[in-house]
C-alpha positions, 0 to 999 in steps of 0.5 A: 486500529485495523479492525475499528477503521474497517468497521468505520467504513474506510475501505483501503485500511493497512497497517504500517511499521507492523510486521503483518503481511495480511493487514500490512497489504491493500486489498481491492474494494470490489472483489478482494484481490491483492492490490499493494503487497507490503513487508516493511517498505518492501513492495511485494505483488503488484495487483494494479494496472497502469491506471491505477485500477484492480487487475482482476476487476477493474476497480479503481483504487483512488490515489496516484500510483505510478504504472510500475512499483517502485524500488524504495525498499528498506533502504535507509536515508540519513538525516542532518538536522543541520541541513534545516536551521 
């Protein structure tokens, strides 16, 4: 799915819920760098301004980031089914 999406032009592809740091990862568009370094729900580097744009060449990566990486982790949250009857 990586691969095809890549090949279809999509330039921010990542996977999710797959232990693969190199595919799991965003990379800038312009110039390659590390922009959103993902292990699982963890976030590793952090290669985005405050704007939202590559450090290193300053690329925007569109969306909307907030100016620091959250913590959310591998936390986990229960779920009551009761709680949406």
């Amino acid at each position: 799915a990586y691969d095809i999406a890549g090949a279809a032009g999509i330039r921010h592809v990542y996977l999710g819920n797959v232990d693969d740091p190199e595919r799991s990862t965003t990379w800038c568009s312009g110039c390659g760098a590390r922009l959103i370094e993902r292990r699982g729900y963890t976030l590793g580097a952090w290669g985005l301004t405050p704007e939202g744009c590559c450090q290193v060449c300053a690329t925007p990566l569109p969306g909307r980031f907030a100016p620091l990486p959250g913590r959310w982790g591998n936390r986990r949250w229960p779920v009551r089914l009761s709680d949406f009857e």
